[in-house]
C-alpha positions in Angstrom: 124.2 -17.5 -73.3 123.6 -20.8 -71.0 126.7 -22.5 -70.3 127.0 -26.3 -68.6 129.1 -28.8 -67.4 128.5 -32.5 -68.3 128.0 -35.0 -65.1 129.1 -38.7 -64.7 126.9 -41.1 -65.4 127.9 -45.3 -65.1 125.7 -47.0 -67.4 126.2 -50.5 -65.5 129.6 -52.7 -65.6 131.5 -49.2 -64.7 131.3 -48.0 -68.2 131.1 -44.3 -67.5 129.6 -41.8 -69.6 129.6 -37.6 -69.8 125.6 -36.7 -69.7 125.2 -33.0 -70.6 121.4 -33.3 -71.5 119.5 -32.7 -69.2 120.1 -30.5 -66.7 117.7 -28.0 -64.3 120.0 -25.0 -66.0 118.7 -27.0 -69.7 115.8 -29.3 -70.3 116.5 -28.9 -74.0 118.5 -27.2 -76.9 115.6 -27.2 -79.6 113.8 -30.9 -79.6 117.2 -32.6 -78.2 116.2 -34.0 -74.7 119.7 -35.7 -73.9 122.8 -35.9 -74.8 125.4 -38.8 -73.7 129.4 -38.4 -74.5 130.8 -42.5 -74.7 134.4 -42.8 -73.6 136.7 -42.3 -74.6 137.5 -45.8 -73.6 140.5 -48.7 -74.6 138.8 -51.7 -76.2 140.6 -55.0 -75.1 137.8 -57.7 -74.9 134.9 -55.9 -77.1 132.7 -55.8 -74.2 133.1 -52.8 -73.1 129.6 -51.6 -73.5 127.1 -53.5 -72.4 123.5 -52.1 -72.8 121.0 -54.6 -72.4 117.3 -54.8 -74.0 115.5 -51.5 -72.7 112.6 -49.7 -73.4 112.0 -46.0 -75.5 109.2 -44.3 -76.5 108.4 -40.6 -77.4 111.5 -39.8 -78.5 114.1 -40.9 -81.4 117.8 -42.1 -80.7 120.6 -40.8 -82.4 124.2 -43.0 -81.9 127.3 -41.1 -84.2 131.0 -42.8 -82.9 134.1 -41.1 -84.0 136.1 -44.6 -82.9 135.2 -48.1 -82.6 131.8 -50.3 -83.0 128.8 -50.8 -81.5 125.8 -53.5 -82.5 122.6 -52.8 -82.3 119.4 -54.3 -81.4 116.0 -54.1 -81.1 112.7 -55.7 -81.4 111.3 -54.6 -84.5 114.1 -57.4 -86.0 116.6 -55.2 -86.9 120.6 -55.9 -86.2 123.0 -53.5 -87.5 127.0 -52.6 -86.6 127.7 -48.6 -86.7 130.9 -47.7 -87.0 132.4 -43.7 -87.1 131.3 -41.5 -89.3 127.5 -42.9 -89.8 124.2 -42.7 -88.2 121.9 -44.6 -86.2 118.6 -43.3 -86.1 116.1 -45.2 -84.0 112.2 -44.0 -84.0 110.6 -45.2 -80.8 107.3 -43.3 -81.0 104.6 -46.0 -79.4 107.3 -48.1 -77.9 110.7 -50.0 -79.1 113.5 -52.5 -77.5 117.0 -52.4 -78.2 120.5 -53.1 -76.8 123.8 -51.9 -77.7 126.9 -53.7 -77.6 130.7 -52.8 -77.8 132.5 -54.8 -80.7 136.1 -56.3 -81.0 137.4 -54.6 -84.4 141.3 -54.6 -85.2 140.6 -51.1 -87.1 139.9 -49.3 -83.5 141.3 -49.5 -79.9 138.8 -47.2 -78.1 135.5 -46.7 -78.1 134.1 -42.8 -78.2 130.9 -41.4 -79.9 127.5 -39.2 -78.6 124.3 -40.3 -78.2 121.7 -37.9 -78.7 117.4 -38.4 -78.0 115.1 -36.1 -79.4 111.7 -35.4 -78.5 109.5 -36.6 -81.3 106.4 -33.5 -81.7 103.2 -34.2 -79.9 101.3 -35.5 -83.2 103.9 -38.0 -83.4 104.8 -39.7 -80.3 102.4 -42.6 -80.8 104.1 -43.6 -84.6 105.1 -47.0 -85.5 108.5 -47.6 -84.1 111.4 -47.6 -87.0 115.1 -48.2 -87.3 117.5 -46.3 -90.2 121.0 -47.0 -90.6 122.7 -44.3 -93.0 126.8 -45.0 -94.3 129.3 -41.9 -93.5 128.8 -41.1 -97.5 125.3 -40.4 -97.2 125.9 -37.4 -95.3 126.4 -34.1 -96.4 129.4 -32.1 -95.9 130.4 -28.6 -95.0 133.8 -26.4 -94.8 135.1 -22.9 -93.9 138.3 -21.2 -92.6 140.0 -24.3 -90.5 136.4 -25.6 -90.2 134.6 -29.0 -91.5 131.2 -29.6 -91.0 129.5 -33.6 -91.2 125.4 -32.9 -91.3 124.4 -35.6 -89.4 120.3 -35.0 -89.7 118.4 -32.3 -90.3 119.1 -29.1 -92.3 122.0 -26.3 -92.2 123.3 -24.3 -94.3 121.5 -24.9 -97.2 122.3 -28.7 -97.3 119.6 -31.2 -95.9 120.7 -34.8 -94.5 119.0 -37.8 -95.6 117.9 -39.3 -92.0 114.2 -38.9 -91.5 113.5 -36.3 -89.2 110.3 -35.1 -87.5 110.8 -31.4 -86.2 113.2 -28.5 -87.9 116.6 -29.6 -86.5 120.1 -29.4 -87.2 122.7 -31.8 -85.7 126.8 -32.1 -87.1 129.8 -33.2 -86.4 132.0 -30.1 -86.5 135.8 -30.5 -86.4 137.7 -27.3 -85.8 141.7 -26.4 -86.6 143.5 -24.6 -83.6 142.9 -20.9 -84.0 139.6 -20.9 -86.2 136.7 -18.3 -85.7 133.5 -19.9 -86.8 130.2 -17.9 -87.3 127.3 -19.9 -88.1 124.1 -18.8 -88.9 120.8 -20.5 -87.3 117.1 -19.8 -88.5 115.7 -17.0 -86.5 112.7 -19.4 -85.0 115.6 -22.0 -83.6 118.2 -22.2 -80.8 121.6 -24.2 -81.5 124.3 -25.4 -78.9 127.8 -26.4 -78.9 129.5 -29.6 -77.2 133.0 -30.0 -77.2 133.4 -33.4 -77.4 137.7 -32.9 -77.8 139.3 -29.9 -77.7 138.6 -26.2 -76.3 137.1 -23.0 -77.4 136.1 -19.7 -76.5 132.3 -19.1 -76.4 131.3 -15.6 -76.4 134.1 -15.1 -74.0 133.7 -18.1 -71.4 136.0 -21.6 -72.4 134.3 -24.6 -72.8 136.3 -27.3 -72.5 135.7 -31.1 -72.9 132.6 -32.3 -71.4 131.2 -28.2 -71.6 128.5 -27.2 -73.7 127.3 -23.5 -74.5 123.2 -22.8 -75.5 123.3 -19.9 -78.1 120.0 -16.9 -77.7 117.4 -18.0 -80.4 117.8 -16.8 -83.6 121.6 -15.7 -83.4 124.7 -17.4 -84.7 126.8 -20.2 -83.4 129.9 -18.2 -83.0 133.2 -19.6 -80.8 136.9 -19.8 -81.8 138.9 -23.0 -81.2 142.0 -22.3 -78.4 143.2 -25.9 -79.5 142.1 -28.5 -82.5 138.8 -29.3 -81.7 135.7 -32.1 -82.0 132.3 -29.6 -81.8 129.0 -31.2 -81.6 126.7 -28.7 -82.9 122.9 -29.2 -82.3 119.5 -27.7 -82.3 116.5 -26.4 -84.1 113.1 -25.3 -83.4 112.1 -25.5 -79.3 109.4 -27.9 -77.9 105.8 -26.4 -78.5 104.8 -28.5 -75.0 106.8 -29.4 -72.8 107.6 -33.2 -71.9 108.1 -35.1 -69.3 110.8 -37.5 -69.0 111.4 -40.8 -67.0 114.1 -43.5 -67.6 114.5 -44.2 -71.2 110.6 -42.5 -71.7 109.6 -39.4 -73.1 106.2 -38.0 -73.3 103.6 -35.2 -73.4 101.6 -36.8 -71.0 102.7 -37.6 -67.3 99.7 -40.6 -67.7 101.6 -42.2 -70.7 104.7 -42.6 -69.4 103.0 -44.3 -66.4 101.4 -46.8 -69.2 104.6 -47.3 -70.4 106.3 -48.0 -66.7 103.6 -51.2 -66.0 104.2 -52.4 -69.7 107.9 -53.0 -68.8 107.1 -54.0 -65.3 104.8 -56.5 -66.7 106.5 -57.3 -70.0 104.3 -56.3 -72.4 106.6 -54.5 -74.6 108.0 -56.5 -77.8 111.2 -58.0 -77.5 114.6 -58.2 -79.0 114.7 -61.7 -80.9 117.6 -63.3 -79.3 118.2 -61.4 -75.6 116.5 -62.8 -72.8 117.9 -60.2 -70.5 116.5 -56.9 -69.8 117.8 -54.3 -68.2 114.7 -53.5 -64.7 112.8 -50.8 -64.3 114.7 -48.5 -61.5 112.8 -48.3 -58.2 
């Protein structure tokens, strides 16, 4: 068992953020590279979050909110509101745009969700860049003993989610009643992880509270019990055949793309987001 604890992170205009993924105890749990916990946060104005056009490629986004909206993006023309309970699922491969906004809604005052990137396999780093949007009853859903599962991509279970996926992976949103034991089985060739995103539970013995996430062996069973009613991010699947390398918002295979992919922003050759003259600098 691998256990960490999530660092700050301010995104720009003090809008701070818990980053679990990655860390030098955890590059990865399966193909997921990164892993960003948003707010929770009070919405007053709806500018909260403020992300403005920057670059991706290698890897696929993945935005889920349990409260409030966000708008995104991007420069293949696509413009899209997500609010809890559905999926974003952004395929950078050879190189995308976007920007993500905080929206004034009277249904929500705060703002709280995960962003997750995964590592697209070697073969298809380079693909055309795509954007999916998928409603909360579109996904496939789970229950146990004081346990409900949402499958947000990938397969688990027996059930399969409907957002395209490129690698075996399994990522839900997992909410937990106060005092529930939960076993659940992964493949034997995969690894899975817990992040408690609200809540607390015991992990093989160790708490993990919010902000805490705990990396299972391969090819055992995700198995905690919830100390209070929890909000479990569960995630993995099959581990990187190569590793990547990973730079800003770039992942790669190769140390010589991602240095492509540096002087194309620098010298703004990458595709824009109709509409945004801003862009967020490369970082010295």
């Amino acid at each position: 068992m691998r256990y960490l604890t999530s660092k700050q992170k301010d995104l720009g205009d003090s809008f701070i953020v818990r980053r679990i993924l990655p860390q030098i105890e955890a590059r990865s749990v399966g193909p997921f590279v990164f892993l960003d916990h948003m707010g929770p946060v009070p919405i007053h104005a709806g500018t909260e979050l403020v992300v403005r056009p920057h670059p991706h490629i290698g890897l696929a986004t993945v935005t889920y909110l349990y409260d409030g909206v966000i708008t995104h993006r991007d420069s293949i023309g696509m413009v899209e509101d997500i609010r809890p309970f559905e999926v974003n699922w952004m395929t950078a491969g050879s190189g995308i745009v976007h920007s993500e906004r905080s929206k004034l809604d009277p249904e929500y005052s705060i703002l709280e969700g995960i962003q997750t990137w995964v590592a697209l396999p070697k073969e298809f780093e380079e693909t055309s860049p795509e954007f999916f949007h998928y409603s909360q009853d579109q996904l496939p859903v789970l229950s146990g003993g004081g346990w409900e599962l949402r499958l947000i991509a990938g397969s688990f279970m027996g059930e399969v989610s409907p957002v395209k996926v490129y690698s075996p992976l399994f990522y839900a949103d997992l909410e937990v009643e106060a005092g529930a034991e939960v076993e659940l089985p992964v493949p034997p060739d995969q690894e899975g992880g817990i992040y408690v995103a609200r809540g607390k539970a015991d992990a093989e013995g160790r708490i993990v509270s919010i902000g805490d996430m705990a990396i299972y062996p391969k090819g055992g069973s995700v198995k905690f019990r919830a100390e209070e009613a929890s909000r479990i991010v569960l995630l993995g699947g099959t581990p990187l055949s190569t590793p990547r390398h990973m730079y800003w918002n770039f992942v790669s295979s190769s140390l010589e793309r991602i240095e492509q992919a540096k002087l194309d922003w620098r010298e703004d050759r990458f595709a824009h987001v109709p509409g945004e003259k801003e862009r967020i600098p490369l970082p010295e």
